[in-house]
N, C-alpha and C positions, 0 to 999 in steps of 0.2 A: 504494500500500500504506500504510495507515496505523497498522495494526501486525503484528510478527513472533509467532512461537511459538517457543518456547527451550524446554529442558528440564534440570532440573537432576534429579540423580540424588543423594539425598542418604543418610548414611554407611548404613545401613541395607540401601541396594541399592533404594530405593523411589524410582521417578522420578516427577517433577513437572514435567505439561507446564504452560506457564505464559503466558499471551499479554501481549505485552508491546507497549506503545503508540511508535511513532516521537514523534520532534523534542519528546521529552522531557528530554534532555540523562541518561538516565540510562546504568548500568553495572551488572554482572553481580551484584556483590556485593549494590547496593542491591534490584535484583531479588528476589534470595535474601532477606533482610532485611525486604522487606515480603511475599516470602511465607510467612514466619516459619519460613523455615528456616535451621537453627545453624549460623549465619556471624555473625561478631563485626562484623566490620570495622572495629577499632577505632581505626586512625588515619583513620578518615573518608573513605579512598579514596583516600590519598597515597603510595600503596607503599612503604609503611613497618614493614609488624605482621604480611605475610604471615596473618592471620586469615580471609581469602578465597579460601587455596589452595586452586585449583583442577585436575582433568584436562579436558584435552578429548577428549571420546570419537567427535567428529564429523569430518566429513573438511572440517570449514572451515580454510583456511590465514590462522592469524591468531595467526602466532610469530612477530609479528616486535616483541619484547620494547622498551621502551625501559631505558637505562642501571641508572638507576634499579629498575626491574620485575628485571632480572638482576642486580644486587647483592642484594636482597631474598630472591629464590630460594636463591643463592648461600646463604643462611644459615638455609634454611627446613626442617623437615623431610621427610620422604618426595620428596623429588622427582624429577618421569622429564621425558623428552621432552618428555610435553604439558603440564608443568603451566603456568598462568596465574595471576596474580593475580586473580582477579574484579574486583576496582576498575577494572584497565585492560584490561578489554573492552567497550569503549563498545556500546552499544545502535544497530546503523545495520541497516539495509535486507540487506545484505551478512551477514548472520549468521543472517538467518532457517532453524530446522531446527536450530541446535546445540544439541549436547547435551553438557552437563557434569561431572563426576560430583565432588561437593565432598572434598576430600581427609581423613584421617585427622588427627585431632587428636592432637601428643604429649603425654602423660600423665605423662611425666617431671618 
């Protein structure tokens, strides 16, 4: 396989299936990002700005958060179950078919 399909669903409710190339080294947010959809990602992908809050709407098992990615959260808004950072969903083999839906931005 040398590349996946992902889908982001962005705030609108309009999804975007998206094909995305392996052994790129990239991740979710940069994904969304070059396919110019509104995700900031503004500390570059260090899970730090929650700006790539994401849900997962797909049945991939891929919570398993590191420290950092859960402190983040901890301070983010809207957050459920699925959410993820986009930064830290790496792009592998094992995700092809997820689908994302980018979260609500606070307006506060």
């Amino acid at each position: 396989m040398e590349e996946i399909t992902v889908t982001i669903i962005d705030r609108e409710g309009e999804p975007h299936e998206i094909e995305v190339p392996l052994g790129v080294d990239l991740n979710m947010m940069e994904v969304a990002k070059a396919s110019e959809l509104p995700v900031e990602g503004t500390c570059g992908g260090m899970a730090l700005c929650a700006s790539c809050h994401c849900y997962v709407e797909s049945d991939h098992d891929i919570f398993n958060r590191s420290d950092d990615e859960e402190d983040m959260l901890d301070q983010a808004f809207f957050v459920e179950d699925n959410s993820r950072l986009g930064c830290q969903i790496k792009i592998r083999e094992d995700i092809n078919g997820l689908v994302v839906r980018l979260a609500p931005v606070n307006t506060d």
